[in-house]
NUDO-750131 format. One record per residue (C-alpha): residue in three letters; x, y, z. Coordinates in steps of 0.05 Angstrom, whole numbers, plus 5000, padded with zeros to 4 digits. Layout:
! NUDO-750131
ALAXYZ;...
This chain:
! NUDO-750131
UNK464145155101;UNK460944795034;UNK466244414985;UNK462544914943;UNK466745534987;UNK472945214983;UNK479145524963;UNK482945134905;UNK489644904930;UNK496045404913;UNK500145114847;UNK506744884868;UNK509345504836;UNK504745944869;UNK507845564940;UNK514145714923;UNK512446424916;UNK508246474982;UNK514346105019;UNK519146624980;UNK514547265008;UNK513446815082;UNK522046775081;UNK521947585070;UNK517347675117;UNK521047295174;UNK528347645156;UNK525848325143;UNK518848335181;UNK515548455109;UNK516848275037;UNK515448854994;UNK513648664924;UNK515549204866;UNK511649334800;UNK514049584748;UNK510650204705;UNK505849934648;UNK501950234598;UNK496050174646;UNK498450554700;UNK504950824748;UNK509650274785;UNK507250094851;UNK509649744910;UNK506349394968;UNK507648985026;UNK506948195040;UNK506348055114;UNK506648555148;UNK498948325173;UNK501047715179;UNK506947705234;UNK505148355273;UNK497248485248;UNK499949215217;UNK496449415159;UNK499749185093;UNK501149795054;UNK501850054979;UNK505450644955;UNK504650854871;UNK508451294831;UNK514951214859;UNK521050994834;UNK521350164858;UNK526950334914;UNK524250964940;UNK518250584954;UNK520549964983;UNK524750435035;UNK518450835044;UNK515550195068;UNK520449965113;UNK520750595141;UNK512850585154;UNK513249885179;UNK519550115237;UNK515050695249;UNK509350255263;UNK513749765302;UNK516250275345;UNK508350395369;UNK506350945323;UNK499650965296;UNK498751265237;UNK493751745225;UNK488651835168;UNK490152435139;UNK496252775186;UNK501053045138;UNK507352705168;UNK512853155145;UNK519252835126;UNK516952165130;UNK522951895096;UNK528652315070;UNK524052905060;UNK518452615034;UNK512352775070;UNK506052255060;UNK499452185085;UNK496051565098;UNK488351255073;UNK485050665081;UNK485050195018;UNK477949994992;UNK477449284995;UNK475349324917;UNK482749494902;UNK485448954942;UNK486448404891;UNK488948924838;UNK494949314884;UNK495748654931;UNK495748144883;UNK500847664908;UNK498947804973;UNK492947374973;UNK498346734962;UNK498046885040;UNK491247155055;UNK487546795008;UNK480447085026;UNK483447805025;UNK482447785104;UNK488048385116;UNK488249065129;UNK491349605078;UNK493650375077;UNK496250655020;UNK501851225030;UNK500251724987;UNK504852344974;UNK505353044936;UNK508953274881;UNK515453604898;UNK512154274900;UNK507454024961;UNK502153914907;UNK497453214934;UNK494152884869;UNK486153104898;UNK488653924891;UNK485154274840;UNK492054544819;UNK495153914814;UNK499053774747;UNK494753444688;UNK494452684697;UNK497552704775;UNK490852434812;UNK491351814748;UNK498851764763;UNK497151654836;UNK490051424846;UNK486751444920;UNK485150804929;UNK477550924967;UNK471050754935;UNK470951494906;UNK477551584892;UNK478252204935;UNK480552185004;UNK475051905048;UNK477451915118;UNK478152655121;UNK476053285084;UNK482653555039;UNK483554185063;UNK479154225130;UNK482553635173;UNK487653375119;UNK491853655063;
């Protein structure tokens, strides 16, 4: 590798955060980070090494109220843990507390955008990401043509296309 490729060192700030999500990671086996709604967009949460200690995807969840999420993701990382795969495009019914989800695979061009702060630990993006995605209360997923006005904005699939990509909604996924 050139000088030229180099990455520029972490801030001592930005160390203190990476040690902060490393010190999650090693009590809880992942530190989830949380963000808050905007005016560009639904909250979101993600994991933080996850990858890194077990090589299990990182994940991102949006729309969801900050704690739902984070227990959504604890509950996928257990399940994962425990020697599940998880399956592009199984509905898994009552995934957590009665919420079903349904996994994808996270474009790398979304990476930096819903992972952020992950790349304090992964600094060239080299990780693996799903994103749990899940239906209104009324079974409704955001790609339905009858979903509500502004649902698949609220919760975008995060492929190249922005519609599921690893299977065909409605033929061998929801």
């Amino acid at each position: 590798m050139s000088t030229a490729e180099e990455l520029p060192e972490l801030s001592e700030e930005h160390l203190k955060l990476r040690d902060g999500l490393l010190a999650q990671a090693e009590e809880y086996g992942m530190a989830v980070v949380e963000v808050a709604r905007d005016d560009e967009g639904a909250p979101y949460s993600f994991s933080v090494g996850a990858w890194h200690r077990y090589r299990v995807p990182e994940a991102v969840v949006i729309g969801l109220p900050a704690g739902l999420a984070a227990r959504m993701l604890h509950a996928y990382l257990d399940r994962a843990l425990d020697g599940e795969t998880m399956v592009l495009g199984q509905v898994y019914e009552n995934f957590y507390d009665g919420v079903p989800v349904v996994f994808e695979r996270v474009a790398r061009g979304h990476y930096f955008e819903y992972f952020g702060s992950a790349f304090l630990l992964y600094r060239r993006g080299d990780f693996s990401a799903l994103q749990l995605l899940v239906p209104t209360t009324e079974g409704i997923w955001p790609w339905s043509p009858d979903a509500p006005a502004g649902f698949a904005a609220w919760q975008p699939v995060l492929t190249p296309s922005g519609d599921p990509e690893s299977w065909t909604p409605g033929i061998d996924g929801p």
